[in-house]
Structure formats: structure tokens, C-alpha cells
Biotite code that builds the C-alpha atoms (Angstrom):
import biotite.structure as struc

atoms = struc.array([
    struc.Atom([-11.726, -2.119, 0.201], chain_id="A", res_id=1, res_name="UNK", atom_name="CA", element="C"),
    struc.Atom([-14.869, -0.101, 0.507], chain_id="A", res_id=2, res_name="UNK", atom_name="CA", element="C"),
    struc.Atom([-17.027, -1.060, 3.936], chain_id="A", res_id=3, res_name="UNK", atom_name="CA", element="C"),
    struc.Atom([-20.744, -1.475, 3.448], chain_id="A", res_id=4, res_name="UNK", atom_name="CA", element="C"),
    struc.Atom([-20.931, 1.663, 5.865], chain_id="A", res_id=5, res_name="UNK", atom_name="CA", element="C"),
    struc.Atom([-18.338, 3.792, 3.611], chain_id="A", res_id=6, res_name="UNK", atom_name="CA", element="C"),
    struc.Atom([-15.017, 2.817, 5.442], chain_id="A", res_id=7, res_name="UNK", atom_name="CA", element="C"),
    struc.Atom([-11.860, 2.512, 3.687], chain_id="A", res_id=8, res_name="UNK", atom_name="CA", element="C"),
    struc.Atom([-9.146, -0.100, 4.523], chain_id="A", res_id=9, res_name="UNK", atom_name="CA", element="C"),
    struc.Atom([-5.840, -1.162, 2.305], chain_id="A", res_id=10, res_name="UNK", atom_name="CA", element="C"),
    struc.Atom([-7.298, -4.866, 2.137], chain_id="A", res_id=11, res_name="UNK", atom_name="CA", element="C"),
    struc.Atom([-10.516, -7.085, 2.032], chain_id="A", res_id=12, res_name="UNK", atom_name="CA", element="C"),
    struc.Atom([-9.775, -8.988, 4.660], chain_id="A", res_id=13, res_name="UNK", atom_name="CA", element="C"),
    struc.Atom([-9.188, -6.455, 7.570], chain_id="A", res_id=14, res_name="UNK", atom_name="CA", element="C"),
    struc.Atom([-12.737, -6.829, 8.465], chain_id="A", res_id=15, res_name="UNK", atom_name="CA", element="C"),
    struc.Atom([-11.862, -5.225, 11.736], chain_id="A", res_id=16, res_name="UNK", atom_name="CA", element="C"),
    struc.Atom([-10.480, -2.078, 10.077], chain_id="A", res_id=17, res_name="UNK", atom_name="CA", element="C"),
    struc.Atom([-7.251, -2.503, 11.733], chain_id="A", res_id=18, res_name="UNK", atom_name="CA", element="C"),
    struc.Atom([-5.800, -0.104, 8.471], chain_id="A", res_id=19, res_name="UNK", atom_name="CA", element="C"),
    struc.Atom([-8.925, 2.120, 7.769], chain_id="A", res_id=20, res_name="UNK", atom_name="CA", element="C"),
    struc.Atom([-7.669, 5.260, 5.899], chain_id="A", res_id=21, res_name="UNK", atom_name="CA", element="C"),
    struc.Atom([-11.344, 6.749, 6.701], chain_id="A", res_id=22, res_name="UNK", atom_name="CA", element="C"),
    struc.Atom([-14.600, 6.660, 5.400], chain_id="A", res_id=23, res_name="UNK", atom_name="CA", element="C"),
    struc.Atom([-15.795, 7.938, 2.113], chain_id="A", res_id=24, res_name="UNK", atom_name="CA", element="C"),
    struc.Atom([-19.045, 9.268, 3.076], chain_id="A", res_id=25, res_name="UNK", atom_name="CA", element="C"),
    struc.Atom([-16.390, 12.299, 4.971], chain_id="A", res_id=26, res_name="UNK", atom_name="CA", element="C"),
    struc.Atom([-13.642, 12.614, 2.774], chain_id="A", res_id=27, res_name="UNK", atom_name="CA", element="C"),
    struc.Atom([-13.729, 11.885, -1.219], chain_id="A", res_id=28, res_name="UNK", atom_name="CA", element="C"),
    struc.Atom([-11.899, 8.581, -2.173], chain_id="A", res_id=29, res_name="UNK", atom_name="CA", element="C"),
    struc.Atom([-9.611, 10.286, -4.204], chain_id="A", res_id=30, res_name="UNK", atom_name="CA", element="C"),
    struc.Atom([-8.204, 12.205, -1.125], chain_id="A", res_id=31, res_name="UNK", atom_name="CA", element="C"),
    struc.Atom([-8.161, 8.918, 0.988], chain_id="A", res_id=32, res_name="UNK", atom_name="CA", element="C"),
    struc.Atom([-6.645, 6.810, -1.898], chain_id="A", res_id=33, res_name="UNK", atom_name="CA", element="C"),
    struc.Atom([-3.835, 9.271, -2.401], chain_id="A", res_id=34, res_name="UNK", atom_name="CA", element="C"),
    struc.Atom([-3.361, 10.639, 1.302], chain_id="A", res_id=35, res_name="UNK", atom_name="CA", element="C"),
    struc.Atom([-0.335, 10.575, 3.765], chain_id="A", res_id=36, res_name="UNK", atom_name="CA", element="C"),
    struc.Atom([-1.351, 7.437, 5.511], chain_id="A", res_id=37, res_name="UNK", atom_name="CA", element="C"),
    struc.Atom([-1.956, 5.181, 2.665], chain_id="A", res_id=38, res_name="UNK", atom_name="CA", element="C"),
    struc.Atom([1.172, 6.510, 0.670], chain_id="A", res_id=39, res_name="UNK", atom_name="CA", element="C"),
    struc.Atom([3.166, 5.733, 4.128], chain_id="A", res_id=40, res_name="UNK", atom_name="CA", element="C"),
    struc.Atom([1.651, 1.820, 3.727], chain_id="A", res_id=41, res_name="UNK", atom_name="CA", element="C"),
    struc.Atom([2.318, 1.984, 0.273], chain_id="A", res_id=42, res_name="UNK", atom_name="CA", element="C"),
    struc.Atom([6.333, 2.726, 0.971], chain_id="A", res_id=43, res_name="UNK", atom_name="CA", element="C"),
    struc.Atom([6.371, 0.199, 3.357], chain_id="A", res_id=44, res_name="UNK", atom_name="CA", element="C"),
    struc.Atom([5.301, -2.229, 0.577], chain_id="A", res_id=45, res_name="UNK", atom_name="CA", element="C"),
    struc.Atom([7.530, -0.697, -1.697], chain_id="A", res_id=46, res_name="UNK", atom_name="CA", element="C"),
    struc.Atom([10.571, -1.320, 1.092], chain_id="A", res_id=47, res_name="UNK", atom_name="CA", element="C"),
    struc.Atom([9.324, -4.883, 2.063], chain_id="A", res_id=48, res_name="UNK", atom_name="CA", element="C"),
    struc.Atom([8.796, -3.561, 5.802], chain_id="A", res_id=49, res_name="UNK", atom_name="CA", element="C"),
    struc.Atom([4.937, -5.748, 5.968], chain_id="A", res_id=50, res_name="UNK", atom_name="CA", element="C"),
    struc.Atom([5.203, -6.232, 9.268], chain_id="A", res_id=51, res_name="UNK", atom_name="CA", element="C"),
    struc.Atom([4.634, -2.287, 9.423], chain_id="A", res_id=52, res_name="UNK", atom_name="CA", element="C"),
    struc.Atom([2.010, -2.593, 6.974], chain_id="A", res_id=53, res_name="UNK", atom_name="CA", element="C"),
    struc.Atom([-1.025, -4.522, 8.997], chain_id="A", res_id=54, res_name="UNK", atom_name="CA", element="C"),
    struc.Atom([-1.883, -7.872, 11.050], chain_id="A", res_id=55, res_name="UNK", atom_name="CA", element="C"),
    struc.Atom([-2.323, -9.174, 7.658], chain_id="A", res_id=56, res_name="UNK", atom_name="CA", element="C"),
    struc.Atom([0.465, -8.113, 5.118], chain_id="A", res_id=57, res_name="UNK", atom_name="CA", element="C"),
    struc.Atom([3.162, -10.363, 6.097], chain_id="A", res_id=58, res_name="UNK", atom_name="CA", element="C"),
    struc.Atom([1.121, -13.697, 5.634], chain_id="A", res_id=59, res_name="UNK", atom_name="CA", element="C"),
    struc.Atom([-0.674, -11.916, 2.200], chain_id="A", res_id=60, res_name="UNK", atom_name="CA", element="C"),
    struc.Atom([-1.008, -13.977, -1.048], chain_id="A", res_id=61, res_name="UNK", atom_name="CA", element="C"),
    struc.Atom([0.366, -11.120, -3.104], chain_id="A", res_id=62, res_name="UNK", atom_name="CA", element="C"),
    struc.Atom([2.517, -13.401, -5.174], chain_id="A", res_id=63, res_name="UNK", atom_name="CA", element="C"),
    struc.Atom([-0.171, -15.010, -6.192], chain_id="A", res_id=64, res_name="UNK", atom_name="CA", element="C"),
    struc.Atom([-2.095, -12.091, -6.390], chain_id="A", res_id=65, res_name="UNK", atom_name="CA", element="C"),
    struc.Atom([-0.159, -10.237, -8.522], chain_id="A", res_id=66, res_name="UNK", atom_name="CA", element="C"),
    struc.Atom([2.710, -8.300, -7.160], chain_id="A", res_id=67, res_name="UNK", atom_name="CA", element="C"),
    struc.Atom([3.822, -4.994, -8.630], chain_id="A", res_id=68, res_name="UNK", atom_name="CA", element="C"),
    struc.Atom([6.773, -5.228, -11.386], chain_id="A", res_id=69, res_name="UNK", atom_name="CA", element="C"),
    struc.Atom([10.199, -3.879, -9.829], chain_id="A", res_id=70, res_name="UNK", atom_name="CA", element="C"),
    struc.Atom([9.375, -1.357, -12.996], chain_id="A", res_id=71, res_name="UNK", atom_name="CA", element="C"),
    struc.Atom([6.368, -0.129, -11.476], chain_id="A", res_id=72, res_name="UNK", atom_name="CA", element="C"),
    struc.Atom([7.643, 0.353, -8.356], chain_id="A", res_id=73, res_name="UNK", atom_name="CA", element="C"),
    struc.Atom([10.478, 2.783, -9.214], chain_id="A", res_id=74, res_name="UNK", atom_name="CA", element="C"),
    struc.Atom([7.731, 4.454, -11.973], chain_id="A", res_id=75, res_name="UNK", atom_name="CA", element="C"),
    struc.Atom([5.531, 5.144, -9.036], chain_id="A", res_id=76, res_name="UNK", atom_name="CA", element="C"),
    struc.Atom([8.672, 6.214, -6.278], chain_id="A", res_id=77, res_name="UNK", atom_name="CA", element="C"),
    struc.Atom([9.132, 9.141, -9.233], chain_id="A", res_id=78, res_name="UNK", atom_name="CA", element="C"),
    struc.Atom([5.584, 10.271, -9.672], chain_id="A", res_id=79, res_name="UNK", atom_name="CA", element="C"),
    struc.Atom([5.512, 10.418, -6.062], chain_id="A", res_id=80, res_name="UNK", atom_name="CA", element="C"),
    struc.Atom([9.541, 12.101, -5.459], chain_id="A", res_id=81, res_name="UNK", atom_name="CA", element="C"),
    struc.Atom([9.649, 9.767, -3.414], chain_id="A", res_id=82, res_name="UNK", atom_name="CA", element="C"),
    struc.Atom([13.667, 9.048, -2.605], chain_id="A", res_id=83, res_name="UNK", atom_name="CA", element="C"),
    struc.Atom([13.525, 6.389, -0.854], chain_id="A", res_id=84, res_name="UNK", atom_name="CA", element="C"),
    struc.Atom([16.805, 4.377, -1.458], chain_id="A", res_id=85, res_name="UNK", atom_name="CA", element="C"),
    struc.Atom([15.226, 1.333, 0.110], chain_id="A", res_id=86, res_name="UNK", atom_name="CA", element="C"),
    struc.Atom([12.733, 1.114, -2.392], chain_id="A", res_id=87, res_name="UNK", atom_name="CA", element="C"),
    struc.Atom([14.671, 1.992, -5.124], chain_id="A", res_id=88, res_name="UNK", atom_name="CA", element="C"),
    struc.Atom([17.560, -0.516, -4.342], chain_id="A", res_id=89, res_name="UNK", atom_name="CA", element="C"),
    struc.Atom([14.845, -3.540, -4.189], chain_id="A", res_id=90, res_name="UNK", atom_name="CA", element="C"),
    struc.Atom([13.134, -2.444, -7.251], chain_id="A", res_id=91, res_name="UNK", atom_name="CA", element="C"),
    struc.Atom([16.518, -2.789, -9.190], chain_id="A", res_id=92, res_name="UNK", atom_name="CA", element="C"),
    struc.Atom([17.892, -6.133, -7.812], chain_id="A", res_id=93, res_name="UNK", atom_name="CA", element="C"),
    struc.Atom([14.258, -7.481, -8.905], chain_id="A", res_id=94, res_name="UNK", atom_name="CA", element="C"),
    struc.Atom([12.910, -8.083, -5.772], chain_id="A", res_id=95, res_name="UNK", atom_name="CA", element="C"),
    struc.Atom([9.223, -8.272, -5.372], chain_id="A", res_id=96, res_name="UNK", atom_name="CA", element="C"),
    struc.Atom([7.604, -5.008, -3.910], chain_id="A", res_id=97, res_name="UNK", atom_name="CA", element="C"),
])
């Protein structure tokens, strides 16, 4: 979510900016969207750790939103190199990520 005043955060409804990644008008999107912090937060996801992942993550309507396909997930892990075996063990037992 993109902030009126160019702030980036992983969700539209940390108004507060508890998980800005940091403001477009400094750094491009592209480097915020793919940088350390918001791949970190994407992992987490990816590893069902949301309670490391924002105030608002572990009471999220992703279901309903659309989570990502176990599929997906492990696609992403190997454009990333990601190892994590965490990741990679919920993606295959079908678990949402």
C-alpha cells in the first residue's frame, strides 16, 4: 500500500505504518518491493510465522482474500534461492502460505 505522502507498507490497513518498507519519493518501488525487509515478511508468510509479520497479519482475511497456491509458493522460494525448508515443507503438505 502506497501512503498519500509516498510511504510504503505490506498492507492497507497499517495506517500507522507499523511495516513501512520506506517511501517511494527516496527509493524506487521496485527496490522497496523487492528489498531485504519485505522479502524477510514475505518468508515469514511463506513459513506461517504472522505473528512476526505485523499487528495485523495474524487476524488477516487472506483466505478470503486470496491466499497464494502451495505452487506458487515453492515457484517463488526458487526464483528467490531461497532454501528455506519451512517453507518448502508447508508448500508441499498443501498448507496455505
Amino acid at each position: 500500500m502506497v501512503h498519500v505522502d509516498g510511504d510504503l507498507t505490506t498492507c492497507c490497513l497499517d495506517e500507522h505504518l507499523v511495516n513501512r518498507l520506506g517511501n517511494v519519493r527516496d527509493t524506487p518501488l521496485a527496490a522497496l518491493w523487492s528489498g531485504a525487509r519485505v522479502h524477510a515478511w514475505r518468508l515469514a508468510h511463506a513459513e506461517g510465522r504472522f505473528a512476526e509479520s505485523g499487528p495485523y497479519c495474524m487476524r488477516c482475511n487472506w483466505q478470503s482474500a486470496g491466499a497464494m497456491p502451495p505452487e506458487d509458493v515453492l515457484a517463488w522460494l526458487d526464483t528467490t534461492g531461497e532454501p528455506s525448508p519451512v517453507a518448502r515443507r508447508r508448500a508441499t503438505r498443501g498448507s496455505p502460505a
